[in-house]
N, C-alpha and C positions, 0 to 999 in steps of 0.2 A: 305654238302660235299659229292661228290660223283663221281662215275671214269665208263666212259663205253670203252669197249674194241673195238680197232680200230687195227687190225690185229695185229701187233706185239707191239703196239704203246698202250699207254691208254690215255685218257681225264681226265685230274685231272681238278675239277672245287676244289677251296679251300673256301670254306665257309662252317661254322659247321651247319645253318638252315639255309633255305626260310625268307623267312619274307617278329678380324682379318679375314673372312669367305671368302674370294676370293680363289677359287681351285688354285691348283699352277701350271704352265705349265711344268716342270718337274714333275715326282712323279716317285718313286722307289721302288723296293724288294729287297734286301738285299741277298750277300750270306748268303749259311748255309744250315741247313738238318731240312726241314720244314716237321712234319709227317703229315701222313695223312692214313685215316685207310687202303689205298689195300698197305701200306709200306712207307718208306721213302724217301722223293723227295730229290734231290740233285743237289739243284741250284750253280753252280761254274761258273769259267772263260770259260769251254768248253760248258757249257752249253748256258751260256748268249752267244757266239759267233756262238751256233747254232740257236740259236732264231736270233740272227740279220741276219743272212745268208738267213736262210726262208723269215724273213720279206723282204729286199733287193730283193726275188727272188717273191715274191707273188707283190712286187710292180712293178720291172722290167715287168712280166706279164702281168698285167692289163692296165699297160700305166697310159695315163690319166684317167681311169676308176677307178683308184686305189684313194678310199677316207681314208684309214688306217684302223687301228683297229677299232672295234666297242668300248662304254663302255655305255652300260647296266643298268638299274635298277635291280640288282641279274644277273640271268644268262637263258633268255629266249631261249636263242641258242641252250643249253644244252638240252637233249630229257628228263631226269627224271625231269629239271623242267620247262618242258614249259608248263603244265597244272598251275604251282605255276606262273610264270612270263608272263602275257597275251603281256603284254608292248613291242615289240619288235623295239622300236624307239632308235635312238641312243642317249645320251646322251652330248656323246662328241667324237673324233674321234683319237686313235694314231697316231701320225705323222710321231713320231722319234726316234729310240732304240738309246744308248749309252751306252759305257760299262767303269766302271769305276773298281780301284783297290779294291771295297767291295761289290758293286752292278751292278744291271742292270736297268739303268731308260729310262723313256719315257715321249716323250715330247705330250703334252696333249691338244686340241684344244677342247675350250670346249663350248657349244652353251648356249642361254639363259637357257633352262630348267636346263641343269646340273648344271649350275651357282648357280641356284634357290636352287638347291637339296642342296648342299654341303654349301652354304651362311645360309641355314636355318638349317643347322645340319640334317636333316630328315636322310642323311645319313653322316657317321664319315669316314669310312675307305673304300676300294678297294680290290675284290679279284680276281686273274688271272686265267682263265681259259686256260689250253694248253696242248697239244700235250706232251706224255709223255714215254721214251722208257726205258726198264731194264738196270741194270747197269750187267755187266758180271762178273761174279765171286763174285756176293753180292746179297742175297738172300730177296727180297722184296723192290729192292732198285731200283729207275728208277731215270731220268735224261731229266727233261723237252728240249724241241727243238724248241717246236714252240708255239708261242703265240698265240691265237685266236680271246680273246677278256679280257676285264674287266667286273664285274660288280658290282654296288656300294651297300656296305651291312655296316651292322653295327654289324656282328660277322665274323668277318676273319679268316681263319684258320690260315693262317702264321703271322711273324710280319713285320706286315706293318705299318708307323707312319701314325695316324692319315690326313686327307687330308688338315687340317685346319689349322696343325701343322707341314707341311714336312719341313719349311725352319728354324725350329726352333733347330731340332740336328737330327744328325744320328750316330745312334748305332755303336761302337767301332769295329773291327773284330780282329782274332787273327793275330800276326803279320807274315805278310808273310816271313819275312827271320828267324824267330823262326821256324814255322813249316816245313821250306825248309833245314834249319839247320839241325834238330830232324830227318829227312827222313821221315818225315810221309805227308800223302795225303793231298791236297788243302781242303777237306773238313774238315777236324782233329774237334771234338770237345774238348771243352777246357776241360774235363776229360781224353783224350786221349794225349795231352799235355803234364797235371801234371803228369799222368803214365809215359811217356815213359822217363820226364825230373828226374823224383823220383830213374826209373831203370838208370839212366845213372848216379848218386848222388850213386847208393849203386853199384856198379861194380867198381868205380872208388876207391872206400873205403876197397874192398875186396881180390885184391892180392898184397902181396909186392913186390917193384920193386925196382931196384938201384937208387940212391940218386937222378940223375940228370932225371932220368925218373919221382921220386915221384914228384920235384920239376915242373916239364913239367904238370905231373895230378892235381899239386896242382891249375895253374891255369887256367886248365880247369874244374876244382871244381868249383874256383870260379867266372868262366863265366856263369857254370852252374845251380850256386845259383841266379847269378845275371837275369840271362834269367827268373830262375823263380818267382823272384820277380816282376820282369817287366811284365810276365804273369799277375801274380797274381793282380798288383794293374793295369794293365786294364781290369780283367775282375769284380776288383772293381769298378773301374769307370765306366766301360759301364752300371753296374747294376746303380750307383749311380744318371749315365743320366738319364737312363729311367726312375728310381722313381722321379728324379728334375722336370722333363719334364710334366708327371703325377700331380702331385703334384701344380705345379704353371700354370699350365690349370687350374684345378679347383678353384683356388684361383682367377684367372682371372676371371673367369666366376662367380667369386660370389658361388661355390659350395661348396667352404671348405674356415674354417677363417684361419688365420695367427696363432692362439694359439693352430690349430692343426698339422701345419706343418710338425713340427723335430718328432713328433709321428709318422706322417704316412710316411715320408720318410723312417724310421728307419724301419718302418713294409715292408715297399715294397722293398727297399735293399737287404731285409732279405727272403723276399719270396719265393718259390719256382716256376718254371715256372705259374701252370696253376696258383694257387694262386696271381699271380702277375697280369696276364690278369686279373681273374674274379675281383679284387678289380680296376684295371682301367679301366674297362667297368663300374663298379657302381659310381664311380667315376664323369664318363664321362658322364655318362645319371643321373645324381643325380637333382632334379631342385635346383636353385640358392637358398642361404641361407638369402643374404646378401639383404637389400633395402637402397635405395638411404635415409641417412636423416640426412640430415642438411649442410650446406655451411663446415664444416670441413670434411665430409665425402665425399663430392664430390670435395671437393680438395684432397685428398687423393687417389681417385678412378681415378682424371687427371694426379697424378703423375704417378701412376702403369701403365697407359694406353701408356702415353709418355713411358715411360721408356721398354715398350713391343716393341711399335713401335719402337726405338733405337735399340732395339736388332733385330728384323725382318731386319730393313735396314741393319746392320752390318755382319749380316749374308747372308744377299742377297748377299753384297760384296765381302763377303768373298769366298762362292762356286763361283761366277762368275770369281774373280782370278785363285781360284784353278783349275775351268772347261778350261779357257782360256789359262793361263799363266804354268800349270801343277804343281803348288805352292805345297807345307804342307799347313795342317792349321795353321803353327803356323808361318809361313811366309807370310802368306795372312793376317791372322788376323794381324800385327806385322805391311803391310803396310797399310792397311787398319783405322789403326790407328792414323800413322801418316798423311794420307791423309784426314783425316775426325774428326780431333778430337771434331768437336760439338755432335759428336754421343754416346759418352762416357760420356759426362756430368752427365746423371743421371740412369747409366747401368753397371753395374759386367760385366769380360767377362764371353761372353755366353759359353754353352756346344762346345765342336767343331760338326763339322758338315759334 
């Protein structure tokens, strides 16, 4: 991880060191406030619409000369680590930014080697290197613009879902008409949230008003109990994905048995940020537990397999509705359902996505 200064501008490459399998032609970042040691990067709606503007304007340029982004083995582009990254071949090439209500994704052309790389796990995850300017009035706080390249690592600084795993959920965000309710900024963390929804709970409690006034605060009391309860159980939920998501990787992969599950989802729930990462990184590079033995064991290893692949398809479906059609998930998934119900046979519904 590391940032060189470009006149007003800096380079955040995000990787903390040097150093199912089919890559997915989308792949995403997520908003939110991804640190990193020169301050806090602040990926939003203004931000992603400045990264596609560049892109759009780097490609109008070029013409037909324009092959897209690069994506990297690490980040050989970068001057502090091009002595670390000799490899300067592309792996696969950006095509195509899209900006969606929680992130910013890119559509992903990707050639045999990178195929290779990502098919064989050598690398898990993706980290963006790009173009990064201050935010005004917030003190160590920049505001990425332009994208430059990717390159593929297996410590990311941000959270980025595995590459092996993107079609499988994406993390939850805070809800946009809460935090546009609240007054508070598109980036809000969900601590800035519970504060501001906790001070609007205790003001509404503390001076007396005439009857038909208390009655008016009372229910906006309890809008604003109820707001924070709907906070509250997704930012339950989003933890609950990410540990599910963690959790039945490994169990796929043969890493972790089934008699350890509700243990380790319970621990990872409960986590705290880095604690969360560092247990699904070991997790994720653990080798397999599990061996093939015996005709009842490998019929049990075909049902979990179907039953992944069921949920891959259903999820494909699902975002290709909601990319196409502008659905909820819970309206995609809902037709999705009813159009395909061999896919449910032997499948929970999955996480949304």
């Amino acid at each position: 991880m590391m940032t060189t200064l470009i006149g007003e501008a800096i380079e955040l490459s995000n990787q903390l060191s040097p150093d199912g399998k089919t890559p997915p032609e989308w792949i995403e970042i997520p908003f939110g406030n991804h640190d990193h040691k020169e301050g806090m990067q602040v990926l939003d709606r203004e931000s992603a619409e400045a990264i596609l503007a560049n892109f759009r304007a780097e490609r109008a340029s070029k013409g037909k000369r324009f092959a897209g982004l690069p994506v990297y083995v690490g980040h050989p582009d970068h001057p502090q680590f091009a002595d670390t990254y000799k490899d300067k071949s592309a792996k696969a090439w950006i095509k195509e930014i899209a900006i969606t209500a929680e992130a910013i994704r890119l559509r992903t052309l990707w050639n045999t080697r990178g195929r290779d790389l990502v098919a064989n796990e050598e690398y898990k995850y993706f980290s963006p290197a790009w173009g990064a300017v201050p935010i005004a009035g917030r003190s160590a706080a920049y505001r990425p613009v332009r994208l430059k390249s990717l390159g593929l690592t297996n410590e990311p600084n941000i959270g980025v879902m595995p590459l092996t795993n993107e079609k499988e959920t994406r993390m939850q965000t805070l809800p946009p008409w809460l935090v546009k309710l609240l007054g508070l900024a598109d980036d809000a963390t969900e601590e800035q949230v519970k504060e501001k929804l906790a001070d609007v709970l205790k003001k509404l409690g503390e001076v007396e008003k005439p009857d038909a006034q208390l009655e008016n605060e009372k229910r906006e009391r309890h809008a604003a109990e109820s707001a924070l309860a709907a906070a509250e159980t997704a930012f339950a939920n989003e933890r609950k994905a990410r540990a599910e998501l963690v959790v039945n990787h490994a169990i796929a992969g043969g890493r972790m048995t089934l008699a350890d599950k509700e243990k380790t989802m319970h621990e990872l729930a409960n986590a705290g940020p880095e604690a969360f990462n560092a247990r699904a990184a070991e997790l994720a590079n653990k080798p397999p537990l599990l061996k093939t033995g015996g005709a009842a064991h490998t019929a049990h290893l075909g049902r979990r397999k179907e039953s992944s692949d069921a949920a891959t398809a259903v999820l494909t479906l699902v975002n290709e509705r909601m990319a196409k059609n502008g659905e909820d998930y819970d309206t995609a998934f809902s037709r999705v359902r009813k159009d395909k119900p061999e896919l449910f046979a032997n499948m929970k519904q999955p996480a949304k996505a």
